[in-house]
PyMOL Python script that loads the backbone (N, CA, C, O; Angstrom):
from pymol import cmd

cmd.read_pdbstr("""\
ATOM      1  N   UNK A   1       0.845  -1.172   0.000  1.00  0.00           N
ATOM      2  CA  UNK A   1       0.000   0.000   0.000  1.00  0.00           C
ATOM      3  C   UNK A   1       0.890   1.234   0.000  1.00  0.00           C
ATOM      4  O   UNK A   1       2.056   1.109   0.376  1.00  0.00           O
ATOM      5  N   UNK A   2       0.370   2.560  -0.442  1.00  0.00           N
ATOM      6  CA  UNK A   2       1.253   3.492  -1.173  1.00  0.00           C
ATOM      7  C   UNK A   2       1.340   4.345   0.462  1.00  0.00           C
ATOM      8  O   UNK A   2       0.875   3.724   1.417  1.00  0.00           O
ATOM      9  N   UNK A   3       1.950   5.769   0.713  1.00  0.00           N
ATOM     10  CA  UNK A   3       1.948   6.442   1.630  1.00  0.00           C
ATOM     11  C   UNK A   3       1.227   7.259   1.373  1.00  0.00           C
ATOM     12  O   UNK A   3       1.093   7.880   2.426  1.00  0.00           O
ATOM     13  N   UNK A   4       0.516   7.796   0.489  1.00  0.00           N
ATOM     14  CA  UNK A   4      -0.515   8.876  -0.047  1.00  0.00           C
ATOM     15  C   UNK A   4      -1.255   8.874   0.972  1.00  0.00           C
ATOM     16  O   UNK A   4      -1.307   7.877   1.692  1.00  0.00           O
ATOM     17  N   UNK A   5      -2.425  10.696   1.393  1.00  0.00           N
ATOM     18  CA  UNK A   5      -2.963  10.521   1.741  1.00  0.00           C
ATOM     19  C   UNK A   5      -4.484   9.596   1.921  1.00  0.00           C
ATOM     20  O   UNK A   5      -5.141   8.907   1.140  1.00  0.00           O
ATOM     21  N   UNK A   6      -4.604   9.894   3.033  1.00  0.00           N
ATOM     22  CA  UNK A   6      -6.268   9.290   2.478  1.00  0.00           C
ATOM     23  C   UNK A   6      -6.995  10.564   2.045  1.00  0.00           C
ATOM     24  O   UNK A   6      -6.668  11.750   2.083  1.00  0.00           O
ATOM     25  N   UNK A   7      -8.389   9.753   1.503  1.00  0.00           N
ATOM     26  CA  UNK A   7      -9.282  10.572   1.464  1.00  0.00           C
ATOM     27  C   UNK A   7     -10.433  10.495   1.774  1.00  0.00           C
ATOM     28  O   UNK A   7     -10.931   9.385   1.587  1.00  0.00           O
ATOM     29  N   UNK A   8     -11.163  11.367   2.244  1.00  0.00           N
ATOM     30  CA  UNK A   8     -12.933  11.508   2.750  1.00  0.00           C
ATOM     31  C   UNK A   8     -13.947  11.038   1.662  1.00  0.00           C
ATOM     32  O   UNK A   8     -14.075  11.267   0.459  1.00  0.00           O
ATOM     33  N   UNK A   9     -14.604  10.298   2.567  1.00  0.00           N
ATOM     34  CA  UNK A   9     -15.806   9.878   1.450  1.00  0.00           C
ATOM     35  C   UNK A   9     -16.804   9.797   2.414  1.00  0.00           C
ATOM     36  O   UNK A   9     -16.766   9.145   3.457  1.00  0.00           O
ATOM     37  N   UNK A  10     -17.992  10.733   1.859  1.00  0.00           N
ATOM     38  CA  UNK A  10     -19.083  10.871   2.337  1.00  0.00           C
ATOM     39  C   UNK A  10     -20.323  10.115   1.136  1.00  0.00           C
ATOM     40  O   UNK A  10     -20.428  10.220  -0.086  1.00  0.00           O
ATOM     41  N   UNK A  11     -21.174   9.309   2.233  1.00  0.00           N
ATOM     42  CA  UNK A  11     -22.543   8.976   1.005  1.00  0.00           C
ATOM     43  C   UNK A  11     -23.248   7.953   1.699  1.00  0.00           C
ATOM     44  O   UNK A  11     -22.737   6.993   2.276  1.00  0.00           O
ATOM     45  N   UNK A  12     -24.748   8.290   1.580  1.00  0.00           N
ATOM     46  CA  UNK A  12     -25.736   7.753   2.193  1.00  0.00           C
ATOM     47  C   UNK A  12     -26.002   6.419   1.626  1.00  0.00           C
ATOM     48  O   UNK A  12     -25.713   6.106   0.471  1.00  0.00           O
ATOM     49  N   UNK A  13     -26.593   5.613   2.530  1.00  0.00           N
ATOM     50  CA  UNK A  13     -27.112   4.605   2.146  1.00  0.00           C
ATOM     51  C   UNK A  13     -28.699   3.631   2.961  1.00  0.00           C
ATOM     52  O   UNK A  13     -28.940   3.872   4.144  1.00  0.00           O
ATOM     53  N   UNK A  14     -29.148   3.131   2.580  1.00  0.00           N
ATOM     54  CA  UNK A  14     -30.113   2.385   3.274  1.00  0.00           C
ATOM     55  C   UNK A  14     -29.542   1.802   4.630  1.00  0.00           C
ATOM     56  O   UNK A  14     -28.500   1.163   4.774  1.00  0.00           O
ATOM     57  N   UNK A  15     -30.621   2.231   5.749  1.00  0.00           N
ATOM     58  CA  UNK A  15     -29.793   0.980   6.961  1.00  0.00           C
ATOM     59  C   UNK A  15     -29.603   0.185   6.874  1.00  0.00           C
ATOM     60  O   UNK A  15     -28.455  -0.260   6.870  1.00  0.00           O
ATOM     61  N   UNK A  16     -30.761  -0.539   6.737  1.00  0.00           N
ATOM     62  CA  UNK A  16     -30.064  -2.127   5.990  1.00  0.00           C
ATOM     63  C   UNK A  16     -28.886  -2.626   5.692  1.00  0.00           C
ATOM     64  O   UNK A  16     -28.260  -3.564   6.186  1.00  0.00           O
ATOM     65  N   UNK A  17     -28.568  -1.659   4.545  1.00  0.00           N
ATOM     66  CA  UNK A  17     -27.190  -2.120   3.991  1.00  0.00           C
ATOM     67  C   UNK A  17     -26.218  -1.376   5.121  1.00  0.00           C
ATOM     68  O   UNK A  17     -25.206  -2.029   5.372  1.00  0.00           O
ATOM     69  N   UNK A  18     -26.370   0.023   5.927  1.00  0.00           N
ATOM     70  CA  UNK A  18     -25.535   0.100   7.003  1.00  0.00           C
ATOM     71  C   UNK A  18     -25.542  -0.730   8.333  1.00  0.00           C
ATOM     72  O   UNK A  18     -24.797  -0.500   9.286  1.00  0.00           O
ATOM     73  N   UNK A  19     -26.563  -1.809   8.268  1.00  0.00           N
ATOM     74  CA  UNK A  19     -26.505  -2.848   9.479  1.00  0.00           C
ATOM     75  C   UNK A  19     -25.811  -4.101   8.889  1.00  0.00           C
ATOM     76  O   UNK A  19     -25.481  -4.926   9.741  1.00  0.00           O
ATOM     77  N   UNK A  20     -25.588  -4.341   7.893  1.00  0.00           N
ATOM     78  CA  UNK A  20     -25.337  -5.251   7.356  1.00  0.00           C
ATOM     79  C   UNK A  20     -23.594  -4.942   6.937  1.00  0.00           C
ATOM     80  O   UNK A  20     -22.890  -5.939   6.777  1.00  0.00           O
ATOM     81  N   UNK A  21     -23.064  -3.778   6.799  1.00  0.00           N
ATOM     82  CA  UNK A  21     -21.700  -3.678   6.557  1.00  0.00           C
ATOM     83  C   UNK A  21     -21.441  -3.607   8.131  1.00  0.00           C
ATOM     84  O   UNK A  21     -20.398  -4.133   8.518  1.00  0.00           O
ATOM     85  N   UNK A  22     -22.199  -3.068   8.994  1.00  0.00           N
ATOM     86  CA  UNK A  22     -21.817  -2.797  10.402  1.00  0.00           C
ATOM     87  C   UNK A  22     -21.726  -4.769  10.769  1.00  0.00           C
ATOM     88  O   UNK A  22     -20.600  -5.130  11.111  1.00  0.00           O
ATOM     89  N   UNK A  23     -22.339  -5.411  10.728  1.00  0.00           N
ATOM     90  CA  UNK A  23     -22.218  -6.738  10.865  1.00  0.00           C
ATOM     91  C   UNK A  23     -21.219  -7.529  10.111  1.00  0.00           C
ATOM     92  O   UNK A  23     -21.096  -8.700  10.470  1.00  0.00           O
ATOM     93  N   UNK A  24     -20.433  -7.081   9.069  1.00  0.00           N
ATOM     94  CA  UNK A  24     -19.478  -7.975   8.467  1.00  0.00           C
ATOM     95  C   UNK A  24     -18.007  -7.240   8.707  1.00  0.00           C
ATOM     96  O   UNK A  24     -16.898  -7.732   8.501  1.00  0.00           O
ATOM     97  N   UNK A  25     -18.348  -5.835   9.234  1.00  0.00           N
ATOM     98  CA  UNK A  25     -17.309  -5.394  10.007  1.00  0.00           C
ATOM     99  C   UNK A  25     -16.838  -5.918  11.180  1.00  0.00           C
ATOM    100  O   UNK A  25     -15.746  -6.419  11.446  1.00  0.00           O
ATOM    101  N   UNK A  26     -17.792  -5.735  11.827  1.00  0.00           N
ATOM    102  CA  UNK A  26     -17.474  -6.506  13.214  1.00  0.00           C
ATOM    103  C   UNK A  26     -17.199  -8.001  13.264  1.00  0.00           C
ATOM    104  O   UNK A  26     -16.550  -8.442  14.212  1.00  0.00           O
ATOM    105  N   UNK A  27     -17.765  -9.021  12.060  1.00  0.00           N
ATOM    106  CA  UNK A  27     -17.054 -10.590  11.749  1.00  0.00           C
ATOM    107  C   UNK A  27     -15.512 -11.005  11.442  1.00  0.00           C
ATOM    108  O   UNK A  27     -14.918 -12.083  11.410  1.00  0.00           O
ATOM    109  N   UNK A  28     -15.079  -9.438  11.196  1.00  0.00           N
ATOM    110  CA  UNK A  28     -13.957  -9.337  10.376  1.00  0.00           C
ATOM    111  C   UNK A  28     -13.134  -8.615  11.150  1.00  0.00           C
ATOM    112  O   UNK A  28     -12.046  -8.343  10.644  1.00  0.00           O
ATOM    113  N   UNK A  29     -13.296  -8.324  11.968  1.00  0.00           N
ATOM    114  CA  UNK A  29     -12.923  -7.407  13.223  1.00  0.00           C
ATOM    115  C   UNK A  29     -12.247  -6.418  12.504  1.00  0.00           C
ATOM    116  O   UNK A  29     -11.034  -6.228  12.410  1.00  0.00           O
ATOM    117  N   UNK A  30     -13.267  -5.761  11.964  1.00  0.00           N
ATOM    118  CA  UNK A  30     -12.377  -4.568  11.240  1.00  0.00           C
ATOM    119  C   UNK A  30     -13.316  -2.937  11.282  1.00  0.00           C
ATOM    120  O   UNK A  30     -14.531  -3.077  11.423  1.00  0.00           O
ATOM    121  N   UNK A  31     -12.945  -1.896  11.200  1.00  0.00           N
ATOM    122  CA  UNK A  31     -13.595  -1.032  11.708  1.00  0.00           C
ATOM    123  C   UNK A  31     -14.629  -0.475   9.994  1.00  0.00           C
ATOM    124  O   UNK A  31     -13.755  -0.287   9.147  1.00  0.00           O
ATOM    125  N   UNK A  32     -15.300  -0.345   9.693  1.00  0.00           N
ATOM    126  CA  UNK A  32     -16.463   0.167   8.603  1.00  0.00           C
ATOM    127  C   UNK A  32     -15.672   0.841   8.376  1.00  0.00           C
ATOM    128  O   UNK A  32     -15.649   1.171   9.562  1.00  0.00           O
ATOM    129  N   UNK A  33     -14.604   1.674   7.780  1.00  0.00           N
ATOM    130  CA  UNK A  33     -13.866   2.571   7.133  1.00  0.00           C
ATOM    131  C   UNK A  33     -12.943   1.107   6.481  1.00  0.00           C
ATOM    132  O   UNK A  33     -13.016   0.690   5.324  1.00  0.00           O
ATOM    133  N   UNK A  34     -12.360   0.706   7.257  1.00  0.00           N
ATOM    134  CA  UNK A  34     -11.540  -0.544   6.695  1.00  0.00           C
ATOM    135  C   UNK A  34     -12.287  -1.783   5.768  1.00  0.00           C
ATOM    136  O   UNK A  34     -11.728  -2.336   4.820  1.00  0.00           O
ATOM    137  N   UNK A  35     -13.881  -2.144   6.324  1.00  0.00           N
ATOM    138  CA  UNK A  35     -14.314  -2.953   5.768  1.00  0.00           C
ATOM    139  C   UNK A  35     -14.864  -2.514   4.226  1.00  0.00           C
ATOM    140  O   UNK A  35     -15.137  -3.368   3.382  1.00  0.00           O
ATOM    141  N   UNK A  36     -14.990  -1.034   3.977  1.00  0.00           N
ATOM    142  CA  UNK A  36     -15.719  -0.518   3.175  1.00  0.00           C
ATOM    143  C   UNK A  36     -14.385  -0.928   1.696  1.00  0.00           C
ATOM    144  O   UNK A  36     -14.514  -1.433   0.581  1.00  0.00           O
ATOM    145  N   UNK A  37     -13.117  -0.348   2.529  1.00  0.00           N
ATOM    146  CA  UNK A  37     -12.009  -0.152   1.723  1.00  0.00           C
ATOM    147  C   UNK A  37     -11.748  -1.986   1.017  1.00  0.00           C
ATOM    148  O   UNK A  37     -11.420  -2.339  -0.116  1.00  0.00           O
ATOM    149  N   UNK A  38     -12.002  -2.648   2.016  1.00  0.00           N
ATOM    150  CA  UNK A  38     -11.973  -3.927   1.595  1.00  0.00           C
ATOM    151  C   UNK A  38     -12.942  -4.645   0.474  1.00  0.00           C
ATOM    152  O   UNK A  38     -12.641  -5.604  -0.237  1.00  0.00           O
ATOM    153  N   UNK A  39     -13.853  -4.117   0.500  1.00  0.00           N
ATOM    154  CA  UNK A  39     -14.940  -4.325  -0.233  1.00  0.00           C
ATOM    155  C   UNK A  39     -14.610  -3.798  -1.370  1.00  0.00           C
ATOM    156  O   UNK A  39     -14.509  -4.550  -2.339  1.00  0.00           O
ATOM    157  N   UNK A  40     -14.417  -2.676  -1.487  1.00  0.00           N
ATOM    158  CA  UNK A  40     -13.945  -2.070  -3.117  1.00  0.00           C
ATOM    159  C   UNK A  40     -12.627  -2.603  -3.909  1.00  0.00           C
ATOM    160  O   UNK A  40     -12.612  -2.885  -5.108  1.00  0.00           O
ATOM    161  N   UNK A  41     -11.226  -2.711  -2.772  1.00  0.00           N
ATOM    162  CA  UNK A  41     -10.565  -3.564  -3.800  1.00  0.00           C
ATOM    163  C   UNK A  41     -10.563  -5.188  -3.627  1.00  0.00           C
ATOM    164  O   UNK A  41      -9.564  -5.879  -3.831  1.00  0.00           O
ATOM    165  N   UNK A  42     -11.498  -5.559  -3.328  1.00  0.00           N
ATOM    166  CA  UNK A  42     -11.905  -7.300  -3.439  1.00  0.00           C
ATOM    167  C   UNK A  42     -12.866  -7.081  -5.192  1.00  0.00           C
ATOM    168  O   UNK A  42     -12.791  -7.934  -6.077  1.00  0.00           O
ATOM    169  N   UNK A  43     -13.662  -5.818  -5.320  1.00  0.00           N
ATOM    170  CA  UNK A  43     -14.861  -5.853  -6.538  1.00  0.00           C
ATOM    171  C   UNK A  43     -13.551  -4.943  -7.477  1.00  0.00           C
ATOM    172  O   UNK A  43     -14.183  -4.483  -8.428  1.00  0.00           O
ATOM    173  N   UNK A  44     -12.774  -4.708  -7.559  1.00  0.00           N
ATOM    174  CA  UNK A  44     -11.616  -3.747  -7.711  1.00  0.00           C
ATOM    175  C   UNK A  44     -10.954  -5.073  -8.830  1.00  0.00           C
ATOM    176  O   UNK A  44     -10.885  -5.137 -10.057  1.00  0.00           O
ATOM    177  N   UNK A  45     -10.550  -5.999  -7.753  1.00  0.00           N
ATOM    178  CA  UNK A  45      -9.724  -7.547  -7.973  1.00  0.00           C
ATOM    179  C   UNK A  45     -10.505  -8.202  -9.295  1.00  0.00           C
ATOM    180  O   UNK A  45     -10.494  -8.058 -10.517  1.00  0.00           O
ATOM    181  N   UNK A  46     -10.840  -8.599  -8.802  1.00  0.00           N
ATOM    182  CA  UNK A  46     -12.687  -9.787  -8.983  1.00  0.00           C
ATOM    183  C   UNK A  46     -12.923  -8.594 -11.156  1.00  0.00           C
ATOM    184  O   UNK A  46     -13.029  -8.935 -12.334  1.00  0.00           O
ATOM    185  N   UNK A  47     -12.890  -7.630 -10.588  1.00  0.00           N
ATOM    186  CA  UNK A  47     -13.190  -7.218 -12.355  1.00  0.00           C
ATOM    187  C   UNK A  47     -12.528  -5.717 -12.934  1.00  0.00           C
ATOM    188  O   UNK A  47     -12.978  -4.655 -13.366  1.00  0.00           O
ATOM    189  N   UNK A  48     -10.775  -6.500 -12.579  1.00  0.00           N
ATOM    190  CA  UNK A  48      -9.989  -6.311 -13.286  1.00  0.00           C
ATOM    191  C   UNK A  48      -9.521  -4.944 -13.469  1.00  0.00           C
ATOM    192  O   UNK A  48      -8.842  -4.649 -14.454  1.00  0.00           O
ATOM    193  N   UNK A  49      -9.907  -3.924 -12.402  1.00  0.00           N
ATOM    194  CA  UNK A  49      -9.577  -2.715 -12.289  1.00  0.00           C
ATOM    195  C   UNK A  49      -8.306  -2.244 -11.401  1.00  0.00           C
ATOM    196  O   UNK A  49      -8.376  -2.291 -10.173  1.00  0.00           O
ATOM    197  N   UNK A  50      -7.381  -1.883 -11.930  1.00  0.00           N
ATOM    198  CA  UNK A  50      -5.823  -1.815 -11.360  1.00  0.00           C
ATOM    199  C   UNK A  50      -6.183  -0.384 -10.319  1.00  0.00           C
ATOM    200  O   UNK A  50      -6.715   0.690 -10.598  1.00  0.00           O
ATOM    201  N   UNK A  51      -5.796  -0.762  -9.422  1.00  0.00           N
ATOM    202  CA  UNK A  51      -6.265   0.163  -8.138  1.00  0.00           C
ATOM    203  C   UNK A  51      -4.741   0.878  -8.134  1.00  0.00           C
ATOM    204  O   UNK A  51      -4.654   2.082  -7.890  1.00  0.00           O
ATOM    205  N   UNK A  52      -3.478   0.023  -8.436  1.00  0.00           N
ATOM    206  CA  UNK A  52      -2.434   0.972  -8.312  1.00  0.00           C
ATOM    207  C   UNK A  52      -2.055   2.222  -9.801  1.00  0.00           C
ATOM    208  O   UNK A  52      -1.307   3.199  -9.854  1.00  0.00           O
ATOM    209  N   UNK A  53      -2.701   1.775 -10.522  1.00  0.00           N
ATOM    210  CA  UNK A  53      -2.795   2.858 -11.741  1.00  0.00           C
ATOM    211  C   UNK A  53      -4.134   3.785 -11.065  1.00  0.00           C
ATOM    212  O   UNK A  53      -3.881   4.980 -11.220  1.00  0.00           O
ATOM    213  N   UNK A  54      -4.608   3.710 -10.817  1.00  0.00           N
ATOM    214  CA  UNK A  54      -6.040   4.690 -10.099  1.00  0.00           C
ATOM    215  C   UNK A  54      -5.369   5.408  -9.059  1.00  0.00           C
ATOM    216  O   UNK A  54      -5.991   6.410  -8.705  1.00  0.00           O
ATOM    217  N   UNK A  55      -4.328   5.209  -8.484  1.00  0.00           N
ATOM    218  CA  UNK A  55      -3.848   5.889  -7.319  1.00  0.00           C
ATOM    219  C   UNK A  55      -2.601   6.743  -8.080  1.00  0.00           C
ATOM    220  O   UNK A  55      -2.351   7.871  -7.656  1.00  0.00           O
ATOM    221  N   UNK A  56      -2.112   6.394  -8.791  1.00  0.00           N
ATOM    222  CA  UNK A  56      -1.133   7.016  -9.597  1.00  0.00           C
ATOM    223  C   UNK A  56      -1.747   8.345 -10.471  1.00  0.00           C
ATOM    224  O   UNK A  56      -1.261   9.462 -10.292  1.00  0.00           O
ATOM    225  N   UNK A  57      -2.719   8.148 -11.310  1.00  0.00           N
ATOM    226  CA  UNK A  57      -3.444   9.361 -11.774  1.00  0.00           C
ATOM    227  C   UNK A  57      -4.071  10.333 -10.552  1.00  0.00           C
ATOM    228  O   UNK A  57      -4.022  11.560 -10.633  1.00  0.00           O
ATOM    229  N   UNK A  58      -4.673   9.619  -9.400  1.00  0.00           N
ATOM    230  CA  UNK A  58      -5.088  10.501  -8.679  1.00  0.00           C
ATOM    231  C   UNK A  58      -4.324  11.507  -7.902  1.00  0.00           C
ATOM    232  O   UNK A  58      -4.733  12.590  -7.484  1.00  0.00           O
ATOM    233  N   UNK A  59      -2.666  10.758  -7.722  1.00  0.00           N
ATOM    234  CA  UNK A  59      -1.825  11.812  -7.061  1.00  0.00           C
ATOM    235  C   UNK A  59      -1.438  12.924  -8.240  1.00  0.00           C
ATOM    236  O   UNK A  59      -1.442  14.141  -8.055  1.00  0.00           O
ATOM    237  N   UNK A  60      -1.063  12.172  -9.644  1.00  0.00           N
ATOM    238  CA  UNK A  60      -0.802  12.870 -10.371  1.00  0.00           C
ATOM    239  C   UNK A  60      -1.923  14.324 -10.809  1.00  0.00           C
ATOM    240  O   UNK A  60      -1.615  15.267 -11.538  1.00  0.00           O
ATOM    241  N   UNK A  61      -3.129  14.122 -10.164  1.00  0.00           N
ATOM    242  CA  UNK A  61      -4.331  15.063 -10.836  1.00  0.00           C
ATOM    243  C   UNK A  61      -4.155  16.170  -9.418  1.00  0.00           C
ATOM    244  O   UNK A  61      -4.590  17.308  -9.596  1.00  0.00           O
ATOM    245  N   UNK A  62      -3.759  15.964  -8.541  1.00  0.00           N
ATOM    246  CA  UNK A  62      -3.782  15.923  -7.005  1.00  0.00           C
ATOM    247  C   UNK A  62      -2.739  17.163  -7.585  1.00  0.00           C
ATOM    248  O   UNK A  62      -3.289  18.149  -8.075  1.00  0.00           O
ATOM    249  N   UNK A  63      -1.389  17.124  -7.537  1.00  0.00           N
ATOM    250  CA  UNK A  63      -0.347  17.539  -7.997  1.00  0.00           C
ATOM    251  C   UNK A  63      -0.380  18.492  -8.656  1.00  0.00           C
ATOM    252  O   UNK A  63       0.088  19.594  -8.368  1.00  0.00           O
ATOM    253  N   UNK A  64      -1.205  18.033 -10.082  1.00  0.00           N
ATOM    254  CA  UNK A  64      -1.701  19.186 -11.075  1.00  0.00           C
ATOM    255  C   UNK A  64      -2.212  20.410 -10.166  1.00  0.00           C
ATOM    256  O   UNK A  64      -1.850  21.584 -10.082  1.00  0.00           O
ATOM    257  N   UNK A  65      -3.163  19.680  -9.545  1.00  0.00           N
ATOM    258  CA  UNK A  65      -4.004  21.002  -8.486  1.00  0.00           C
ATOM    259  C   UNK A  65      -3.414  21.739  -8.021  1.00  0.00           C
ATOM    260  O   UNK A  65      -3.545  22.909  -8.381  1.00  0.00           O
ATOM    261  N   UNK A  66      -2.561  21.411  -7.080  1.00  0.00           N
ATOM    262  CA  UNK A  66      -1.734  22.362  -6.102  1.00  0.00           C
ATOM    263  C   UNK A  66      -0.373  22.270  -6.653  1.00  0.00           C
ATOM    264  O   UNK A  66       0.567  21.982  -5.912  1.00  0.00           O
ATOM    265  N   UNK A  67      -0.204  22.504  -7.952  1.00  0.00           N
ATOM    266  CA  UNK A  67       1.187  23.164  -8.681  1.00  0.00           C
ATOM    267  C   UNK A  67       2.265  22.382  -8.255  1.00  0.00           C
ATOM    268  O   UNK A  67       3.271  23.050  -8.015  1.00  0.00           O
ATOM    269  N   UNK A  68       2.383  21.054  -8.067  1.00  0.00           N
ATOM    270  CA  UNK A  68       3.030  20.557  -7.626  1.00  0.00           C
ATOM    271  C   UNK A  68       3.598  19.701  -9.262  1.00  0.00           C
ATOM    272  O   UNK A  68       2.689  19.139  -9.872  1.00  0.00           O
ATOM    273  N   UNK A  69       5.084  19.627  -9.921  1.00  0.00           N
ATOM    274  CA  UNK A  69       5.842  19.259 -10.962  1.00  0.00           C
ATOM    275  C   UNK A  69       6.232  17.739 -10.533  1.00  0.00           C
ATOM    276  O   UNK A  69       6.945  17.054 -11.266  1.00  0.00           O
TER     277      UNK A  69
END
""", "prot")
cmd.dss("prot")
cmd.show_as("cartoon", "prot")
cmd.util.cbc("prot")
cmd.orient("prot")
């Protein structure tokens, strides 16, 4: 895993589905910020989307922003 920051992600969802990530968090003993992150690069894996090229454009767009060469 890279040293980049993190980043904030805000977004609603049905309880349901927040009792239900809150329950496979806690199976996994992992905290809902971690389980969420797990979930995306397992569907990330699974169909073939390179998460370390996605992190590479994003610092690079990141960079662009704040004038950074």
């Amino acid at each position: 895993m890279s040293n980049s920051k993190t980043a904030t992600l805000t977004f609603r969802i049905m309880p349901q589905l927040k009792k239900a990530l809150c329950e496979a968090a806690d199976r996994e003993h992992r905290s809902i910020a971690n389980m969420v992150e797990v979930l995306i690069r397992d569907y990330c894996v699974k169909n073939g989307i390179d998460i370390c090229e996605q992190e590479e454009r994003m610092n690079a767009a990141t960079d662009e922003i704040e004038g950074i060469k």
